[in-house]
N, C-alpha and C positions, 0 to 999 in steps of 0.2 A: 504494500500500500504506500503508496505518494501522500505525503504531506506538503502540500503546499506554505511556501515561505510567507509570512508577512510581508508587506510591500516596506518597514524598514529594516527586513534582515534580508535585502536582495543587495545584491553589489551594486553601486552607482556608477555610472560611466560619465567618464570626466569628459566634457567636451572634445573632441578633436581625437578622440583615443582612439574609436576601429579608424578614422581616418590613417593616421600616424602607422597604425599596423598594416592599412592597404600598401601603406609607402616601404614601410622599414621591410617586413619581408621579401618583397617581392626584390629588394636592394641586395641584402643577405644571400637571398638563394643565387642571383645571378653571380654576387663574388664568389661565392663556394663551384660554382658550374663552371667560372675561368680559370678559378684558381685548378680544376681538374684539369681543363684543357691545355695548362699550363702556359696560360694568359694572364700574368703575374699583375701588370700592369692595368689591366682593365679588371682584376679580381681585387685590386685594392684599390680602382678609385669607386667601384658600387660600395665597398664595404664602408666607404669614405660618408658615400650618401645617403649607407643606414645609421651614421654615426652620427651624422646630419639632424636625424629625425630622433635618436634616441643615443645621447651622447654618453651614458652613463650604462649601456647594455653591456654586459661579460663577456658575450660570445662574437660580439662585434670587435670588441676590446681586443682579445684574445688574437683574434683572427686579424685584427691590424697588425700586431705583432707579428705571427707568422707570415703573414705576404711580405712585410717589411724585409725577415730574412731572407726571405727566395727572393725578391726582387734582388737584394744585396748579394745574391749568390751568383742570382742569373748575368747582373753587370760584369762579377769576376769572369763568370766562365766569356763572356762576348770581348774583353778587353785581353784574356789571355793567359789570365795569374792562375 
C-alpha cells in the first residue's frame, strides 16, 4: 500500500533546477563520449560547460582533472618527449 506524502513532506524544486539538469547532463555525457573517442580536447571543454551550470559537482570536478592529464599527456606525446 502507497501512502501518499503531505504536500509539505514532498521535495521542492528550486527554480531553474530540471532546467540546469536538461543542461548539465547532456554536457557530462558528451565529455565522457570524447573523452572515449579520445577527443581530449572537446571532452574537457563540454565538461567545462557542465561546470558552467553546476560548479560545485564531484564528478564534473573529478573528471576536469582527468582530461587535464590526458590532454597534458596527449601534448607530450605530439611534441615528442
Amino acid at each position: 500500500m502507497i501512502i501518499p506524502r503531505k504536500a509539505s513532506e514532498r521535495p521542492r524544486l528550486v527554480p531553474g533546477h530540471f532546467l540546469a539538469y536538461q543542461k548539465f547532463l547532456p554536457y557530462l555525457q558528451l565529455g565522457v563520449l570524447y573523452a572515449r573517442q579520445g577527443d581530449w580536447e572537446k571532452a574537457y571543454q563540454y565538461n567545462e560547460r557542465a561546470l558552467d551550470v553546476f560548479p560545485r559537482n564531484a564528478a564534473a570536478g573529478l573528471n576536469r582533472l582527468y582530461y587535464q592529464r590526458c590532454l597534458g599527456q596527449a601534448e607530450e606525446e605530439a611534441h615528442g618527449k
